[in-house]
N, C-alpha and C positions, 0 to 999 in steps of 0.2 A: 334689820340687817343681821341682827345674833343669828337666827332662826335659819337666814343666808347660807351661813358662814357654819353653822351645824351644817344643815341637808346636805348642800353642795361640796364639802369639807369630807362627809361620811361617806354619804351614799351616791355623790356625783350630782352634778347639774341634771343630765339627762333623766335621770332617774326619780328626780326631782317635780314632783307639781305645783302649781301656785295653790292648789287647796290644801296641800302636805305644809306648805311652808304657813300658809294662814293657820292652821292648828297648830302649828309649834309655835308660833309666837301669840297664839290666845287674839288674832285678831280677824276681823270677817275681811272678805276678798276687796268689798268697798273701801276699807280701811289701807288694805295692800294697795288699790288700784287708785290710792288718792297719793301714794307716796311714789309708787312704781308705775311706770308703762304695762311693763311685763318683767318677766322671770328675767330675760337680757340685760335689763336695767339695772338690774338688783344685782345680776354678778358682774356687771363693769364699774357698778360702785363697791362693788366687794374689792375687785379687782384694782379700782385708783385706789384707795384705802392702802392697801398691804404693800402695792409698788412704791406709791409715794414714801407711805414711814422708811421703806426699804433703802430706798434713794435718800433720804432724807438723813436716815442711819450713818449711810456709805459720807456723806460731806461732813457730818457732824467727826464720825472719826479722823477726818484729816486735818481737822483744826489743829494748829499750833505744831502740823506737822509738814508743813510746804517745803521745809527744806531736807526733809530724809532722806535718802535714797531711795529709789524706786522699790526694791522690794518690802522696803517698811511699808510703805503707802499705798503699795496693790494688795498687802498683807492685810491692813488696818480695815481698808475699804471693802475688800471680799467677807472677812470675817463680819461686820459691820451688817451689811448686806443678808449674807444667808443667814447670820444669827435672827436676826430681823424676820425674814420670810420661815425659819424654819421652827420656832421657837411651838411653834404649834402646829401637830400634823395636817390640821385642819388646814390651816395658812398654805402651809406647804400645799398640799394638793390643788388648792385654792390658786395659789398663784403660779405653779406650770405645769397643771395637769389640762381643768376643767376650762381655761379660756382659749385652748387650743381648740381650732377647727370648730365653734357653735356657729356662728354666724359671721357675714360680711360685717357687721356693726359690732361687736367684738373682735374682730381680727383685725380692725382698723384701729381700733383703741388699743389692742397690743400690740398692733404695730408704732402706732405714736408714743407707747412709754418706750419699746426696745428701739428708736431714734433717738427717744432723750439720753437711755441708758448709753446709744455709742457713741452721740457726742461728749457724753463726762468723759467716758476712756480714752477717747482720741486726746481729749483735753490733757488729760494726764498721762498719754503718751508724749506729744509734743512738751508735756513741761520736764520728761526723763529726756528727749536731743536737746531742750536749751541746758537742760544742766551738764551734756555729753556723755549720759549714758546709755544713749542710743542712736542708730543713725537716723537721718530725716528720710522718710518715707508717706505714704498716705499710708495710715492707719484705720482705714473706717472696715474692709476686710476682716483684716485683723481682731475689731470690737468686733460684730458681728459674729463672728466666730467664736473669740470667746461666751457670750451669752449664752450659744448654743452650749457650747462645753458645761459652761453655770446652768445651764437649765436640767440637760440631759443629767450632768451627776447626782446635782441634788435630787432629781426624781429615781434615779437607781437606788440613790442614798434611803431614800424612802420608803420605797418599796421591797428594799431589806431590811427592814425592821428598827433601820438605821441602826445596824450594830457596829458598823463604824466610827469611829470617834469624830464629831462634828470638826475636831483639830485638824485631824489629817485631811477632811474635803478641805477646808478651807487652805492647807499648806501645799497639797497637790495644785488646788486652782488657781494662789500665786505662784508656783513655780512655772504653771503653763503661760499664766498672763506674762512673766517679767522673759522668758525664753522668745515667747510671741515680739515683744516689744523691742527687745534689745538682741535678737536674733541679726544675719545678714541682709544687707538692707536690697 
């Protein structure tokens, strides 16, 4: 999976062969094709890897924080999140560049985690109207849209060298989530 997470990380997926990827990890294709189907295989397990801890990241920050205000907590949880997926360019590219558009059987697997991803924000939308700081509306929109916003930045963020302060994405992206949320219902 290292071997993965270099090629596809560096030089892209497409660009990528299963004989490039057996020579950087010093193993023969028998070896690859006893763990992997194919190259698809290999970056959808790249792919749950980095969303999982990502999501995984995003809940662990909200511990002991259920009662904040909503902008601590889309705060806590964004930052959480892209420190996660960003922390390594490789990661980054990895998780919203190279799983866009390969195949039907990756765009269904990222379809299935960006479904998991907008039930937690709905989730956490609806827990900002019980607390009254937003009106009741459907939110699933809403999430959806925000992702895009988290996807698109952090890949601009990237592809400028990230001279950006990784702070300001992350204070820009709660300010759009808590506007999104607690805007006109």
């Amino acid at each position: 999976m290292e071997a993965g997470l270099e090629l596809f990380g560096s030089e892209g997926y497409a660009a990528t062969s299963i004989e490039r990827l057996c020579a950087t990890a010093s193993v023969s294709t028998r070896n690859f094709y006893e763990e992997f189907p194919g190259r698809e295989a290999l970056l959808i397990a790249l792919h749950e890897r980095i969303t999982q801890l990502a999501l995984q990241s995003a809940f662990a920050a909200l511990v002991g924080y259920e009662e904040k205000p909503l902008a601590e907590r889309i705060g806590r949880m964004v930052r959480a999140y892209i420190t996660t997926t960003s922390g390594d360019p490789k990661w980054t590219r990895l998780a919203y560049v190279e799983v866009v558009g390969v195949s039907a059987a990756v765009e269904q697997h990222r379809l299935m985690w960006r479904e998991r991803i907008v039930e937690f924000l709905v989730q956490e939308a609806n827990r900002a109207v019980d607390r009254g700081e937003a009106g009741a509306r459907d939110f699933h929109l809403t999430a959806v849209a925000f992702i895009g916003a988290v996807n698109e930045l952090v890949y601009y963020w990237s592809m400028h060298d990230r001279n950006t302060p990784l702070d300001d994405l992350c204070e820009e992206l709660t300010r759009l989530a808590v506007a999104a949320i607690t805007g006109p219902s």
